[in-house]
N, C-alpha and C positions, 0 to 999 in steps of 0.2 A: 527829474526833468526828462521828457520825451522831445526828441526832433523829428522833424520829416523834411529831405534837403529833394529839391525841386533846382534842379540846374536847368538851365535857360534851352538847352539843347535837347531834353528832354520832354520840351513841351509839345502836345499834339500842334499841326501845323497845315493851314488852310491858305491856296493861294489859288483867287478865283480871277486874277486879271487886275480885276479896279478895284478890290480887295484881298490884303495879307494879311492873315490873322495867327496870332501863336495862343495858342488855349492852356491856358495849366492846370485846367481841371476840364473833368470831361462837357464834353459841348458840340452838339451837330454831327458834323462826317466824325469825331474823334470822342471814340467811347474806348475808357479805359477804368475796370473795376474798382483799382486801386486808386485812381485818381478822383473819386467823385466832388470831392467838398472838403474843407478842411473848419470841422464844425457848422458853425450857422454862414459860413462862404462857400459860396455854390457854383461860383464863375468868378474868375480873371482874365481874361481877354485883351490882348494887347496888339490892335487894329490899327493895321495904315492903307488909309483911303485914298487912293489916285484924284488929281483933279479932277473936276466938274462932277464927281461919281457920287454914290451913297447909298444907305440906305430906307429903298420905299415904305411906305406906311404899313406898319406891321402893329400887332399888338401885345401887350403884355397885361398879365394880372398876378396877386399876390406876390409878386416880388419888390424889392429894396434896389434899385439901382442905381446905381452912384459910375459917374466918366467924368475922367479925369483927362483934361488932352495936355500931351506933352510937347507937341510939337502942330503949329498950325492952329484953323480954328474952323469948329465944326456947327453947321446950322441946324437948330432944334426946332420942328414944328409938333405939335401934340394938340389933339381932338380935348386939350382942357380950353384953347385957345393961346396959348405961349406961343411967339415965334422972336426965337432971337439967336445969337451966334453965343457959343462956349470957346475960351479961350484961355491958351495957356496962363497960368495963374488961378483960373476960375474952377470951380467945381459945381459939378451939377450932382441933383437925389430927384429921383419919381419912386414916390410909392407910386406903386400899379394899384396895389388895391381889387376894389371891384372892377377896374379894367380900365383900359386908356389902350389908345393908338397913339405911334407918335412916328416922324421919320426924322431921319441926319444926314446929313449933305458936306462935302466940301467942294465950297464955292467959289475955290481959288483955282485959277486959269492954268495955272503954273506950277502949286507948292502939294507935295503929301500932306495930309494930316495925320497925325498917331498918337492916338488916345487910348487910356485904359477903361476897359469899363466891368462894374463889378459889378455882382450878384448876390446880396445875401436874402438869405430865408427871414420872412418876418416873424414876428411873435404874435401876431392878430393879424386874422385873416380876415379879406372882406373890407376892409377900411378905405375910405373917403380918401381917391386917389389924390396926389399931390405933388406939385412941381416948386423947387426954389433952384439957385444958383446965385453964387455969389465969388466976387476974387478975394484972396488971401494976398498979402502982402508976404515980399520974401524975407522982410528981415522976419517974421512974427516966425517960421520955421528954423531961422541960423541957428547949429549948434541946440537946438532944442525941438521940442515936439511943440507942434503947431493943430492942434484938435478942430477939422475940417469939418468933420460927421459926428452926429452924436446922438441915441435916444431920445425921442421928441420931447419925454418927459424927464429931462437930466441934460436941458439944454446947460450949454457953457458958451460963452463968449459967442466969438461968430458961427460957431459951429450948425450945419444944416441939419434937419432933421430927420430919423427915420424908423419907421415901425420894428424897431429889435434891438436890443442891448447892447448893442456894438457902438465900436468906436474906430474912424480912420482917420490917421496922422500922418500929416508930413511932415520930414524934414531934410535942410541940409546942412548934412556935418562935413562939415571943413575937416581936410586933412592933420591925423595924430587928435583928432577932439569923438570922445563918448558920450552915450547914454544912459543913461540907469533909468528902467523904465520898472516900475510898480502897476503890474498889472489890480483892474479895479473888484472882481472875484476870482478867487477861485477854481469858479467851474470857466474860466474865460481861459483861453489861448491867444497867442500873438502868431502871426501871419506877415516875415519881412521881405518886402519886394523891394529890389536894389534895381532902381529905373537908372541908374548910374552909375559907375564907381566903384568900389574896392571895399568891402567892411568882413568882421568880423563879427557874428552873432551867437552868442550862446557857443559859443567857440567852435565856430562855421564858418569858413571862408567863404567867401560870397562876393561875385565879381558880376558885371551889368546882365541885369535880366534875371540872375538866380533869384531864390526865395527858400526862407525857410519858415517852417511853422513849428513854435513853440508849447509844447502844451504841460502839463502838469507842476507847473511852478508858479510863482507869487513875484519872481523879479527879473529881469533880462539884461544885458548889458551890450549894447552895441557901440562897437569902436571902428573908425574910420582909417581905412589905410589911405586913402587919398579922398580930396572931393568927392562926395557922394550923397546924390538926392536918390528919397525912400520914401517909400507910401508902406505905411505900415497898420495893421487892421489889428482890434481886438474884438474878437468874436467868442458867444458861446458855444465851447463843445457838446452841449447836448443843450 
């Protein structure tokens, strides 16, 4: 088993006024060698957007992006015609694809918004960009893994879809309760981000905002020292 332990203080860090962003892999003003990707994860991003702020229409291609908001709710417009608000509970995926614009706003008077948003590398380039979103219910993650995101062709349950082999889960484990997680090959590694709480991964203490990334194994075990919600990725290393 190989680790790579990502503590929360350690993450590159951008504060531009009406955006604070913590980057754990490299991104923008924050280029670090060692930091680029952890496999087919390219960005972690974990943005809190001031009232009425956001950002303008920008564009993206060939990437997998999936945001996750944790706190508050963020409004989505994109050049496929989508316009609607993301909210806690909810997950959103764009494939970029052959390209899309799209902008995010928070349109609240009063509240930050603070969402994750990821990056993985697809495995077909050039594909017929794509927007979905949908909420997850909390009991469906208690004490177990709840599969949000999943290979378009290896759909499961609710899970959204996205051009590359991966898979992102959340859950919450209630305090003194594990996991035993069976990764699906081989060549895939786990990526655990502790958006909460206290746990123990691959026997790595890991307290709110740490992460660690798993590679070279077939099984994982995560145990909870206290309440603690996790978004946790499997991606492939090459």
């Amino acid at each position: 088993m190989k680790t790579i332990i990502h503590k929360a203080d350690t993450r590159g860090y951008a504060d531009h006024g009406w955006l604070k962003s913590h980057h754990t892999f490299s991104f923008a003003g924050y280029q670090d060698p060692e930091r680029m990707n952890f496999g087919m994860l390219r960005v972690l991003n974990d943005d809190v957007v001031q009232p009425k702020m956001g950002f303008g229409t920008h564009p993206h291609q060939n990437m997998e992006i999936i945001s996750i908001p944790l706190k508050g709710a963020l409004s989505h417009k994109d050049s496929m015609g989508n316009k609607r608000a993301i909210e806690v509970g909810e997950v959103q995926v764009m494939s970029a694809g052959t390209g899309l614009t799209h902008s995010e706003f928070n349109d609240s008077k009063t509240d930050e918004v603070n969402f994750l948003q990821l990056w993985i590398i697809p495995e077909e380039m050039s594909v017929e960009p794509n927007y979905e979103q949908r909420e997850f219910s909390d009991s469906g993650k208690r004490n177990q893994l709840q599969t949000v995101v999943a290979p378009k062709d290896k759909l499961e349950g609710e899970a959204l879809p996205i051009s590359q082999q991966a898979y992102i889960y959340r859950s919450h484990l209630e305090a003194h309760h594990s996991l035993n997680i069976d990764l699906r090959s081989p060549n895939n590694g786990l990526y655990v981000f502790v958006a909460d709480g206290e746990i123990n991964a691959a026997d790595t203490h890991l307290n709110k905002r740490d992460a660690v990334g798993i590679s070279e194994t077939d099984k994982v075990q995560i145990s909870a020292h206290k309440d603690s919600d996790l978004v946790i990725i499997e991606v492939p290393m090459s």
